[in-house]
N, CA, C and O atoms as CSV, one atom per row, in Angstrom:
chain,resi,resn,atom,element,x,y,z
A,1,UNK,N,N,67.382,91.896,104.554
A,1,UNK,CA,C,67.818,90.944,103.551
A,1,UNK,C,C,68.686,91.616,102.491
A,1,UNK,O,O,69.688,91.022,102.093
A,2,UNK,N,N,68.375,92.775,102.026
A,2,UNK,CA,C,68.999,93.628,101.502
A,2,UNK,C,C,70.280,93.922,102.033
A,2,UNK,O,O,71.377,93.949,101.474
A,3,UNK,N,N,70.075,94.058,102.771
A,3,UNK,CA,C,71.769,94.583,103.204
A,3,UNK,C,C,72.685,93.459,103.431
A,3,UNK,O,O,73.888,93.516,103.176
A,4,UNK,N,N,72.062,92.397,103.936
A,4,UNK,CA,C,72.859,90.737,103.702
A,4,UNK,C,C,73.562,90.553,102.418
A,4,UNK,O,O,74.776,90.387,102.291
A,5,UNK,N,N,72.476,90.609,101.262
A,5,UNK,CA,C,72.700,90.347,100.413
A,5,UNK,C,C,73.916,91.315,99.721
A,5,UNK,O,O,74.687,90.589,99.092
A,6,UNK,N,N,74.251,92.542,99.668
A,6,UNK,CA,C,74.762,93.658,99.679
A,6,UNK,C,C,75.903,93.178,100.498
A,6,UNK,O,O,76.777,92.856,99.693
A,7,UNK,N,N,76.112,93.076,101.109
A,7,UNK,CA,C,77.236,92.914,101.912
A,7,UNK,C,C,78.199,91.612,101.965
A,7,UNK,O,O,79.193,91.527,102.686
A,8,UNK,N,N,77.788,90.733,101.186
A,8,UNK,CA,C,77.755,89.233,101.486
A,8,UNK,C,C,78.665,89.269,100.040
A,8,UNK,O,O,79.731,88.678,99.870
A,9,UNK,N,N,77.808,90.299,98.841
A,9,UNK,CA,C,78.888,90.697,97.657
A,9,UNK,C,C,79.942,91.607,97.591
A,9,UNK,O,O,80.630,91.650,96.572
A,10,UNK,N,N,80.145,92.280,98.462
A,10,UNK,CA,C,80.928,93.335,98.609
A,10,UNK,C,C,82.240,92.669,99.647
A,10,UNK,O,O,83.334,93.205,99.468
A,11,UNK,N,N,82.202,91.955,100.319
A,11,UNK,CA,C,82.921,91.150,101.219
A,11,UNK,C,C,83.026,89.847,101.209
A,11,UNK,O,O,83.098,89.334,102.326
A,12,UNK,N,N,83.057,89.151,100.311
A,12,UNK,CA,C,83.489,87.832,99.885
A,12,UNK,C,C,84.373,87.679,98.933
A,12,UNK,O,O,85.166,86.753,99.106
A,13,UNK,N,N,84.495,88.381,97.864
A,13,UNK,CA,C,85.785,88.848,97.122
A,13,UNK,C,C,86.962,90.004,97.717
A,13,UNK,O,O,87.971,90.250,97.055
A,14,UNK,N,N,86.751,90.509,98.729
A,14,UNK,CA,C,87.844,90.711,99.997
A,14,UNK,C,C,88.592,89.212,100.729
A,14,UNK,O,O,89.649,88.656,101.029
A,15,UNK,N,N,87.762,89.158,100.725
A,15,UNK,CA,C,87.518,87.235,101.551
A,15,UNK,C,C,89.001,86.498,101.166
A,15,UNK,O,O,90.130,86.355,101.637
A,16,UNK,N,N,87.894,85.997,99.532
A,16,UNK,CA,C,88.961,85.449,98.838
A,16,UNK,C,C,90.126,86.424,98.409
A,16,UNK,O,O,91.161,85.940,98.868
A,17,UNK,N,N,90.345,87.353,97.864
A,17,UNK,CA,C,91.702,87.396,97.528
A,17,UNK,C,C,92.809,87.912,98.630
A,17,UNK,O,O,93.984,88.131,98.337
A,18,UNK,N,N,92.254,88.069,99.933
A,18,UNK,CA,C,93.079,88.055,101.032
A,18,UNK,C,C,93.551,86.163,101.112
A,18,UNK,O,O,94.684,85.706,101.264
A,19,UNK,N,N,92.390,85.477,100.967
A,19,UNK,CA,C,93.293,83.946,101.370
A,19,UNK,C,C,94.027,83.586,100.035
A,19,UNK,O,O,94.775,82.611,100.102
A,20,UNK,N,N,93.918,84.262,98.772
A,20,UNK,CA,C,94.907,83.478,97.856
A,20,UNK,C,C,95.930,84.832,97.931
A,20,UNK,O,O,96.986,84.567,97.357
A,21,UNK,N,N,95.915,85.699,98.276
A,21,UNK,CA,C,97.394,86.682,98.468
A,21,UNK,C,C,98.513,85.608,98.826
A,21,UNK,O,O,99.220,85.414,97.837
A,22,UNK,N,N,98.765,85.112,99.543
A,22,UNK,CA,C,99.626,84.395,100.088
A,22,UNK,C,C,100.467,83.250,98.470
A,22,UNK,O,O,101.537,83.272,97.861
A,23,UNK,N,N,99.569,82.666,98.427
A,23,UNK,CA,C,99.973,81.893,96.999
A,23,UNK,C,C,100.203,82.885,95.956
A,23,UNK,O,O,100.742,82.348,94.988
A,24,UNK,N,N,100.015,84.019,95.805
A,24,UNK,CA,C,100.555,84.865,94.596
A,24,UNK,C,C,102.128,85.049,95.044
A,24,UNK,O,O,103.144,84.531,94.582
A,25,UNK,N,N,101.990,85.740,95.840
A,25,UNK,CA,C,103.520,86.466,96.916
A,25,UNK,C,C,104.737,85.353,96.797
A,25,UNK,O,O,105.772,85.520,96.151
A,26,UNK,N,N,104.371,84.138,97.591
A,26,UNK,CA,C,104.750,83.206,97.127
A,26,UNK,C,C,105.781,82.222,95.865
A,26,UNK,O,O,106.607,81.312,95.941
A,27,UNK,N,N,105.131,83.058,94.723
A,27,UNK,CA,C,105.634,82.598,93.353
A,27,UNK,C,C,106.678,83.289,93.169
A,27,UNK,O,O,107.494,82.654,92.502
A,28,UNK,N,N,107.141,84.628,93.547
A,28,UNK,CA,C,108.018,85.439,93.352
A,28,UNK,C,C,108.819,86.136,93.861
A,28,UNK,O,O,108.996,87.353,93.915
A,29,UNK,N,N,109.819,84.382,94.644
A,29,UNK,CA,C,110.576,84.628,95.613
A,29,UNK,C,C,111.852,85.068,95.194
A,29,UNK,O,O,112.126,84.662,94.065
A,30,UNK,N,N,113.050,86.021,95.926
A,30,UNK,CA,C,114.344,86.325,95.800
A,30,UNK,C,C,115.230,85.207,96.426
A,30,UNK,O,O,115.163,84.753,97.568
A,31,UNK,N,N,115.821,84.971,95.719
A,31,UNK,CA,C,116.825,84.260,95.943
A,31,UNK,C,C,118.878,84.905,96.251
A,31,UNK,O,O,119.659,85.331,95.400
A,32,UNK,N,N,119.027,84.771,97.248
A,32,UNK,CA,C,120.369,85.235,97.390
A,32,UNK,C,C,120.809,84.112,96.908
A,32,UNK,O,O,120.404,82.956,97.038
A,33,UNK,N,N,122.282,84.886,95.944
A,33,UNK,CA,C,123.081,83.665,95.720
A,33,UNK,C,C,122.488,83.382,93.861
A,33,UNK,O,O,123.316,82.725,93.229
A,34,UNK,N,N,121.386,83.747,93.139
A,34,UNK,CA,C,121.095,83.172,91.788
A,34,UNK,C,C,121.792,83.186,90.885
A,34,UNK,O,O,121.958,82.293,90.053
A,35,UNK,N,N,122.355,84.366,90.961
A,35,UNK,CA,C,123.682,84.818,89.794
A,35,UNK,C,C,124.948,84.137,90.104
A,35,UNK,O,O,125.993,84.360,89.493
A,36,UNK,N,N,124.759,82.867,91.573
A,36,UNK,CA,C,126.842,82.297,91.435
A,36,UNK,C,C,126.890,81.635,90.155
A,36,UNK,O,O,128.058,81.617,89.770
A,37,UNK,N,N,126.287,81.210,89.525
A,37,UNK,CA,C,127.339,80.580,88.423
A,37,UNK,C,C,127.880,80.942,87.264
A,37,UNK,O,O,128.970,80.745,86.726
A,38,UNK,N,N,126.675,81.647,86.919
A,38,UNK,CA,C,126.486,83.152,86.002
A,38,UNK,C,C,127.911,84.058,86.565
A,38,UNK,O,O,129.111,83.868,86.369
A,39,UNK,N,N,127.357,84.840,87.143
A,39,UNK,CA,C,128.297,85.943,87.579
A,39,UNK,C,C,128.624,85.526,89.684
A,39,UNK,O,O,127.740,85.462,90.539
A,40,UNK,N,N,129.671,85.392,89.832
A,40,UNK,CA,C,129.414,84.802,91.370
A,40,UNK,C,C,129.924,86.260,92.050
A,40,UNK,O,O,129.983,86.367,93.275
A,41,UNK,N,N,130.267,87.311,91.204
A,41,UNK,CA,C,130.338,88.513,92.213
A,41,UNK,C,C,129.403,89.616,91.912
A,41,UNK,O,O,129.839,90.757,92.064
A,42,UNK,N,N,127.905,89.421,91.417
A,42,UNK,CA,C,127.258,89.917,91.268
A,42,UNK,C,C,126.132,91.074,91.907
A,42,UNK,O,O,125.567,92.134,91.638
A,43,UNK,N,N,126.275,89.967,93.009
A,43,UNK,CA,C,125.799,90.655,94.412
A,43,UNK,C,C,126.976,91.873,94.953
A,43,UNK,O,O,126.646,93.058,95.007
A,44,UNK,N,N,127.924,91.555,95.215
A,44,UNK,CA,C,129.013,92.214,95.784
A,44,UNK,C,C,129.136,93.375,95.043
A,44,UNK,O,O,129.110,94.455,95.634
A,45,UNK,N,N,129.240,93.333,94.083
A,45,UNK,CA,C,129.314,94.403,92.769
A,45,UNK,C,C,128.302,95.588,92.706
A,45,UNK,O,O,128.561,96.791,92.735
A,46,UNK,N,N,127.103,94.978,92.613
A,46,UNK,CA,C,125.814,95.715,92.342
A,46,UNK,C,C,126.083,96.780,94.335
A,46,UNK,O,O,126.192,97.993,94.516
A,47,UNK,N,N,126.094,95.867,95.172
A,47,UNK,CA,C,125.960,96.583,96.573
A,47,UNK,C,C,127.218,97.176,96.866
A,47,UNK,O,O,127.156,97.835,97.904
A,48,UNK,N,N,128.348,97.181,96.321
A,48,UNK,CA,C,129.512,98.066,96.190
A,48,UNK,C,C,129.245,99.337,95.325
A,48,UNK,O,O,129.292,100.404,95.937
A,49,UNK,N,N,129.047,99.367,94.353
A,49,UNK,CA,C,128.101,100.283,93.457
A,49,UNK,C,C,127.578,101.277,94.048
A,49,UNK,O,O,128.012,102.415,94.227
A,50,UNK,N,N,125.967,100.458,94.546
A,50,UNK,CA,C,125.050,101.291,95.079
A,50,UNK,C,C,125.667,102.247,96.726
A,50,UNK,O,O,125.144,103.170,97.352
A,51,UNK,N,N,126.931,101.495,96.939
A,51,UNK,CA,C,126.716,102.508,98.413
A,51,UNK,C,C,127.619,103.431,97.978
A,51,UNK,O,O,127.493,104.630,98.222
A,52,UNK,N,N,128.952,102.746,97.053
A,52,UNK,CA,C,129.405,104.688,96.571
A,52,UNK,C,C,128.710,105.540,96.224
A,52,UNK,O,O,128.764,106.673,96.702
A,53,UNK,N,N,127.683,105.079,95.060
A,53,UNK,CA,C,126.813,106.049,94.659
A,53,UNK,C,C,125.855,106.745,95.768
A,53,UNK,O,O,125.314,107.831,95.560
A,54,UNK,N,N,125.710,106.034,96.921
A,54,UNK,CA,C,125.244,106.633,97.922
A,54,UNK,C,C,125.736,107.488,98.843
A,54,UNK,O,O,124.996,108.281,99.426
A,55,UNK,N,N,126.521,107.442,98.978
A,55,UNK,CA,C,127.800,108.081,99.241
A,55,UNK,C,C,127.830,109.395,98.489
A,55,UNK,O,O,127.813,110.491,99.049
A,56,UNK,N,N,127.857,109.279,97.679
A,56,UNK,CA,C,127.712,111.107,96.720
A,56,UNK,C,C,126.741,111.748,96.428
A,56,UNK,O,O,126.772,112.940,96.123
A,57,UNK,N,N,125.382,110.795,96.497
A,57,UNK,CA,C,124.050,111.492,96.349
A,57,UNK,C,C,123.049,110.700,97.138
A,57,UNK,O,O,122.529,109.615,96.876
A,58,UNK,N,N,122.927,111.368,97.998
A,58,UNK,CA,C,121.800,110.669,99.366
A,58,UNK,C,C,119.983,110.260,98.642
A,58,UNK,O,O,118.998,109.577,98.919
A,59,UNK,N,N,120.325,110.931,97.914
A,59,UNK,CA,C,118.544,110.690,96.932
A,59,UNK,C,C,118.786,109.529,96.325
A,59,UNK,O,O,117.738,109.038,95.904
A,60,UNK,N,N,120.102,108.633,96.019
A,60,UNK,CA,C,119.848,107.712,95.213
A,60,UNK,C,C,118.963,106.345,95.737
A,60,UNK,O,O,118.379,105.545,95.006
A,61,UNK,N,N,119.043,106.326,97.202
A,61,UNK,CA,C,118.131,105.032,97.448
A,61,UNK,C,C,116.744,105.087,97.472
A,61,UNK,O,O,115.927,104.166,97.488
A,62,UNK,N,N,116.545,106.621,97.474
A,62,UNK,CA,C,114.954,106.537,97.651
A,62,UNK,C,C,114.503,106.236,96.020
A,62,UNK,O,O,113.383,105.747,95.873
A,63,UNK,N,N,115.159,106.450,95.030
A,63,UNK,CA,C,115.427,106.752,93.811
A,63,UNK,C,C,115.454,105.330,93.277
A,63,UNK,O,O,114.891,104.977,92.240
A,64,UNK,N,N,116.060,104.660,93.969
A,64,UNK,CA,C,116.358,103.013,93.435
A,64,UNK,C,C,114.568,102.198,94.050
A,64,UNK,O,O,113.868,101.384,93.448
A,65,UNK,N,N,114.343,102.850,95.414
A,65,UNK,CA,C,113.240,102.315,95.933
A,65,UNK,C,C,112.095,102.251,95.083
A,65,UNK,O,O,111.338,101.295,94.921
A,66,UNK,N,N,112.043,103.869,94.338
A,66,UNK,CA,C,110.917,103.775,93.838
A,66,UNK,C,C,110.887,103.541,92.481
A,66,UNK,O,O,109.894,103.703,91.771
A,67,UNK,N,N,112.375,103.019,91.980
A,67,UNK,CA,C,112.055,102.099,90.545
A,67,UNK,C,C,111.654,101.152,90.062
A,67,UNK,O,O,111.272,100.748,88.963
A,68,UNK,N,N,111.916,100.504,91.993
A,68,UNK,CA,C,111.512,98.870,91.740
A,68,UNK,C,C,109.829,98.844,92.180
A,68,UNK,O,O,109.017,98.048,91.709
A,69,UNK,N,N,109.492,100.006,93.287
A,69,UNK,CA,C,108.272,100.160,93.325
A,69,UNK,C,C,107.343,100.166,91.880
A,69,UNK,O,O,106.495,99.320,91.593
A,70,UNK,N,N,107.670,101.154,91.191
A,70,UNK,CA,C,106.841,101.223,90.263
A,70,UNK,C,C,107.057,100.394,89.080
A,70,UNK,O,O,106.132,100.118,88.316
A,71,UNK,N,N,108.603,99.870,88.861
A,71,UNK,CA,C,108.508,98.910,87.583
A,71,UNK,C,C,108.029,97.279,88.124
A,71,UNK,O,O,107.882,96.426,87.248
A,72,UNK,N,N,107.841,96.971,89.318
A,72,UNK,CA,C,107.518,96.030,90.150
A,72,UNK,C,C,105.965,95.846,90.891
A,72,UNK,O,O,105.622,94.778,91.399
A,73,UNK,N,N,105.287,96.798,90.869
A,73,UNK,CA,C,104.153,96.666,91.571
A,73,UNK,C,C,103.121,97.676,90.916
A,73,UNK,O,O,102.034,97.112,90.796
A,74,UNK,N,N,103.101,98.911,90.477
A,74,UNK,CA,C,102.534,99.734,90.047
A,74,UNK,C,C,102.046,99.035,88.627
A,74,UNK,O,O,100.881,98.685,88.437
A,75,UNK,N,N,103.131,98.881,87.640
A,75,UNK,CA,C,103.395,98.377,85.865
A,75,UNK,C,C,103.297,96.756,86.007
A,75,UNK,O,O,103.263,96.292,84.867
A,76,UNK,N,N,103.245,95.841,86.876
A,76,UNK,CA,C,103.658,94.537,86.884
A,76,UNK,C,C,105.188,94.727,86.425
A,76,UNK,O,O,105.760,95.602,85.774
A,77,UNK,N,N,105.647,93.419,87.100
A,77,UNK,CA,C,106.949,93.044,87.102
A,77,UNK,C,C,107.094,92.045,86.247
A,77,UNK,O,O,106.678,90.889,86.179
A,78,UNK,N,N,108.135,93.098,85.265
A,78,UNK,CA,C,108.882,92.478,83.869
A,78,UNK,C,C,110.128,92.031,84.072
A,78,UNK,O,O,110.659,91.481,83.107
A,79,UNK,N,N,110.859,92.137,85.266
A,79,UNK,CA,C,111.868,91.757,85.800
A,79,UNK,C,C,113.203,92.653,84.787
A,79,UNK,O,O,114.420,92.524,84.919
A,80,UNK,N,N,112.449,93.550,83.790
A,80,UNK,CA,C,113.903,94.201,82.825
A,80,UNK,C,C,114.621,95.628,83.149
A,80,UNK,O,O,114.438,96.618,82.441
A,81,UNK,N,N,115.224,95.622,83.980
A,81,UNK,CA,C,116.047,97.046,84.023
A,81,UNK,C,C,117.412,97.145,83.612
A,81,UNK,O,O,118.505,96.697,83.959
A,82,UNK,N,N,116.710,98.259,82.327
A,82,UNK,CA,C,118.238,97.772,80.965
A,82,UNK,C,C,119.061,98.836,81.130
A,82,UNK,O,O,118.807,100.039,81.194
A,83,UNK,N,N,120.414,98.038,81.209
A,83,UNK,CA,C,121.464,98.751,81.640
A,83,UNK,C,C,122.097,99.252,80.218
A,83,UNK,O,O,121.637,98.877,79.139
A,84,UNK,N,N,122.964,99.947,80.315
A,84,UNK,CA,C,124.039,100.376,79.582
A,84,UNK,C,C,125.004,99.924,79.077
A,84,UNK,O,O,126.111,100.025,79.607
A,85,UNK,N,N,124.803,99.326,77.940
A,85,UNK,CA,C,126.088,98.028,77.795
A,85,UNK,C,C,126.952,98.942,76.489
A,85,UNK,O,O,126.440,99.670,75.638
A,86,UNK,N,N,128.330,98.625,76.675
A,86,UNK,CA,C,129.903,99.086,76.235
A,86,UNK,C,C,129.689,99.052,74.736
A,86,UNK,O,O,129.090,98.177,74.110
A,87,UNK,N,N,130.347,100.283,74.195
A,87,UNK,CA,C,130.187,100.522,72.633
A,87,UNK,C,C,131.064,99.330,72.226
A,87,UNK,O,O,132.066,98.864,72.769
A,88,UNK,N,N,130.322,98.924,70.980
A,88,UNK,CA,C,130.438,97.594,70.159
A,88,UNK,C,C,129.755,96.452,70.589
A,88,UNK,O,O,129.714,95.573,69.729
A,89,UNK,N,N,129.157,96.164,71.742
A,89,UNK,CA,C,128.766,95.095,72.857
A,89,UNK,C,C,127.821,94.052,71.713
A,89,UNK,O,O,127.560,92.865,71.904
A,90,UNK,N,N,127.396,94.936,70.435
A,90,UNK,CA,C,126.344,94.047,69.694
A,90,UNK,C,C,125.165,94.221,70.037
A,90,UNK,O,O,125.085,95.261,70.690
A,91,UNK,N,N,124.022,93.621,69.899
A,91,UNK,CA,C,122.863,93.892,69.819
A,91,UNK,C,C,122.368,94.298,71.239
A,91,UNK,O,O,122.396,93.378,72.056
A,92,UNK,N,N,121.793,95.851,71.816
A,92,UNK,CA,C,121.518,96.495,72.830
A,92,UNK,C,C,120.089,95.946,73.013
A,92,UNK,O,O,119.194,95.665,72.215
A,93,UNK,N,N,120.199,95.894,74.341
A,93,UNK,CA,C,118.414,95.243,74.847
A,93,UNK,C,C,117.941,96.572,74.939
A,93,UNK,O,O,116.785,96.653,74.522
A,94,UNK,N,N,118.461,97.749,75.371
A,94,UNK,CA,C,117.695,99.085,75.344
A,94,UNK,C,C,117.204,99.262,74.070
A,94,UNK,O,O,116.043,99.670,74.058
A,95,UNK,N,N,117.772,99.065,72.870
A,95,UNK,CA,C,117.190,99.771,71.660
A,95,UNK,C,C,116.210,98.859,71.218
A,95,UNK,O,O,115.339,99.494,70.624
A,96,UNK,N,N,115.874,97.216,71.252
A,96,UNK,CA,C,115.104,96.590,71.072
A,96,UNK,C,C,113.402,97.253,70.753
A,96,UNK,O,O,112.842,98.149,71.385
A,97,UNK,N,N,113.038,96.721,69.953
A,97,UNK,CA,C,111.531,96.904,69.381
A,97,UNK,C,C,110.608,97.049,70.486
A,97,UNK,O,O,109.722,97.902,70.552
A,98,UNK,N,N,110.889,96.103,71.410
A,98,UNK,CA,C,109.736,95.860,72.259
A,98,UNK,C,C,109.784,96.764,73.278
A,98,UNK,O,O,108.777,96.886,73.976
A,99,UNK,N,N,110.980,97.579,73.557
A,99,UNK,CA,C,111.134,98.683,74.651
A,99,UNK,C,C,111.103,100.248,74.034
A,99,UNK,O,O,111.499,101.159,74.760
A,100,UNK,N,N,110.642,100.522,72.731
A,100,UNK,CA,C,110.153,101.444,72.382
A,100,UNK,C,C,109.313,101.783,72.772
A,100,UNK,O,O,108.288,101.111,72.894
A,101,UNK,N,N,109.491,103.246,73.191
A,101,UNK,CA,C,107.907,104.198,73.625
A,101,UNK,C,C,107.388,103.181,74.982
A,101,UNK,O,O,106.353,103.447,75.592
């Protein structure tokens, strides 16, 4: 009975969050195509980018892999990877309060 009982708690919250995995995953789908109206060469740009830069340094994809790994799955996903925006551009999302430390 003991070990029923023992086991019955230890493997039922496996249970469930294997059948609601699916509905989490779910919520936080990619969309090709989000940025056309915004920016409609956004895609093209970013993957023109990344393969010159690949092109000169072979470490950069494992490098890109594991940014989104860890700012995406490790930290939860804040969806913010702040770029470098042009002197004068006005108020920088990098220097912002909330991305200190």
């Amino acid at each position: 009975m003991a070990i029923s009982t023992t086991f019955r708690s230890i493997f039922w919250p496996y249970i469930l969050a294997m059948a609601l995995a699916p509905q989490w995953v779910s919520l936080a789908q990619l969309q090709v195509g989000f940025y056309s109206n915004s920016c409609p060469n956004a895609e093209s740009i970013v993957s023109s980018v990344v393969r010159e830069f690949a092109q000169s340094d072979v470490t950069i994809l494992a490098a890109l892999l594991r940014l989104h790994y860890h700012d995406c799955i490790v930290q939860g996903c804040d969806g913010s990877v702040l770029i470098q925006q042009p002197a004068g551009a006005g108020n920088l999302e990098k220097s912002a309060q909330n991305h200190a430390g």
